[in-house]
N, C-alpha and C positions, 0 to 999 in steps of 0.2 A: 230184183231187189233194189236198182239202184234207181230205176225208175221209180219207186215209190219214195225214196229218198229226195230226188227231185223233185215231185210233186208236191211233198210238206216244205221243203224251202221254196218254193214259188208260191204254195200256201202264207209260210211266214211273210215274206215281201211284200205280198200286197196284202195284206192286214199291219202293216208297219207303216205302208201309204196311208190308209185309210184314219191311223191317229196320229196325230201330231204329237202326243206325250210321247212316244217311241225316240222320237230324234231327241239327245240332249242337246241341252242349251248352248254347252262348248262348242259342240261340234257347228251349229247351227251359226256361233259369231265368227269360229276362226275358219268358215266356208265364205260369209260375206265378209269380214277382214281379207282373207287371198283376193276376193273379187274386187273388194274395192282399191285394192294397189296394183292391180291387175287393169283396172280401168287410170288409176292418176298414170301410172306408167305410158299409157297408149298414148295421154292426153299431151304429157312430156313428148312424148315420138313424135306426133303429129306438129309442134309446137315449135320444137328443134328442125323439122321438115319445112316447114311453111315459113320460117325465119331463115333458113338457108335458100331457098328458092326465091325469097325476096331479093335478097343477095346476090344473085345471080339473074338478076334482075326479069324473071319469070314470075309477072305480079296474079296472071290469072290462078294457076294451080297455089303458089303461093295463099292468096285469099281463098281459096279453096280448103287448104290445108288450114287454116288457121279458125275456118269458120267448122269443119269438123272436129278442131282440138275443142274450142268453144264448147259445142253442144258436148262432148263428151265429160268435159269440164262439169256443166250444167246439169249434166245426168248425175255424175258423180255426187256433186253438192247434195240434189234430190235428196237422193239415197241416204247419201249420212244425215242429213233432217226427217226423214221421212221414220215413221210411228214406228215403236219395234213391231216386227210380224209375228204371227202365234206362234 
Protein backbone atom coordinates (compact mmCIF):
# COMPACT_ATOMS: atom_id res chain seq x y z
CA UNK A 1 0.00 0.00 0.00
CA UNK A 2 2.68 2.42 0.80
CA UNK A 3 4.56 1.67 -2.24
CA UNK A 4 1.74 2.95 -4.36
CA UNK A 5 1.59 6.00 -2.24
CA UNK A 6 5.08 6.58 -3.14
CA UNK A 7 4.81 6.15 -6.51
CA UNK A 8 1.94 9.05 -6.99
CA UNK A 9 4.15 11.57 -4.95
CA UNK A 10 7.17 10.74 -7.22
CA UNK A 11 4.26 11.01 -9.95
CA UNK A 12 3.44 14.49 -8.43
CA UNK A 13 7.15 15.82 -8.41
CA UNK A 14 8.03 15.30 -11.45
CA UNK A 15 5.01 16.71 -13.12
CA UNK A 16 5.55 19.95 -10.93
CA UNK A 17 9.21 19.90 -12.79
CA UNK A 18 7.78 19.81 -15.84
CA UNK A 19 5.45 23.19 -15.27
CA UNK A 20 6.74 25.99 -14.11
CA UNK A 21 3.13 27.51 -13.04
CA UNK A 22 3.44 24.97 -10.06
CA UNK A 23 6.28 26.92 -8.24
CA UNK A 24 4.69 30.37 -6.78
CA UNK A 25 6.27 33.36 -7.45
CA UNK A 26 7.17 33.96 -3.52
CA UNK A 27 8.68 31.15 -3.22
CA UNK A 28 10.69 31.50 -6.37
CA UNK A 29 11.99 35.41 -5.25
CA UNK A 30 12.52 34.67 -1.38
CA UNK A 31 14.77 31.40 -2.97
CA UNK A 32 16.92 33.89 -5.09
CA UNK A 33 16.65 36.79 -2.43
CA UNK A 34 18.57 33.80 0.22
CA UNK A 35 20.85 33.16 -2.80
CA UNK A 36 21.70 36.47 -3.44
CA UNK A 37 22.93 37.44 0.24
CA UNK A 38 24.30 34.26 0.37
CA UNK A 39 26.54 35.23 -2.65
CA UNK A 40 27.20 39.45 -1.31
CA UNK A 41 28.13 37.60 1.93
CA UNK A 42 30.86 35.21 0.46
CA UNK A 43 31.91 38.29 -1.46
CA UNK A 44 32.39 40.37 2.07
CA UNK A 45 34.47 37.02 3.29
CA UNK A 46 36.58 36.93 0.62
CA UNK A 47 37.17 40.76 0.76
CA UNK A 48 37.88 40.98 4.46
CA UNK A 49 40.32 37.84 3.52
CA UNK A 50 42.22 39.35 0.84
CA UNK A 51 42.47 42.78 2.78
CA UNK A 52 43.81 41.04 5.73
CA UNK A 53 46.56 39.06 3.93
CA UNK A 54 47.58 42.16 2.27
CA UNK A 55 48.22 43.27 5.76
CA UNK A 56 50.21 40.74 6.61
CA UNK A 57 52.07 41.51 3.87
CA UNK A 58 51.06 38.13 1.74
CA UNK A 59 50.33 40.09 -1.58
CA UNK A 60 50.11 36.65 -3.84
CA UNK A 61 46.97 34.96 -2.04
CA UNK A 62 46.06 38.35 -1.00
CA UNK A 63 45.36 39.42 -5.06
CA UNK A 64 44.06 36.12 -5.19
CA UNK A 65 41.57 36.66 -2.71
CA UNK A 66 40.51 39.89 -3.97
CA UNK A 67 40.23 38.83 -7.54
CA UNK A 68 37.71 35.96 -6.44
CA UNK A 69 35.68 38.54 -4.25
CA UNK A 70 35.61 40.67 -7.62
CA UNK A 71 34.20 37.85 -9.91
CA UNK A 72 31.76 36.93 -7.28
CA UNK A 73 30.88 40.49 -6.90
CA UNK A 74 30.40 40.60 -10.72
CA UNK A 75 28.27 37.35 -10.72
CA UNK A 76 26.21 39.01 -8.10
CA UNK A 77 25.59 42.19 -10.03
CA UNK A 78 24.74 39.91 -13.12
CA UNK A 79 21.99 38.31 -11.41
CA UNK A 80 20.15 41.25 -9.92
CA UNK A 81 20.30 42.95 -13.70
CA UNK A 82 19.55 39.99 -15.34
CA UNK A 83 15.74 39.49 -17.02
CA UNK A 84 13.31 37.96 -14.33
CA UNK A 85 13.15 33.95 -15.17
CA UNK A 86 9.77 32.31 -15.85
Amino acid sequence: MADFQWREKLRKTQESTKQVSLVPEQAKSLGFGCFTIGMIIMCLFFAVIGIGLFAQSNLLFGTVSIIISLGIGYMTFQLIRAEKIP
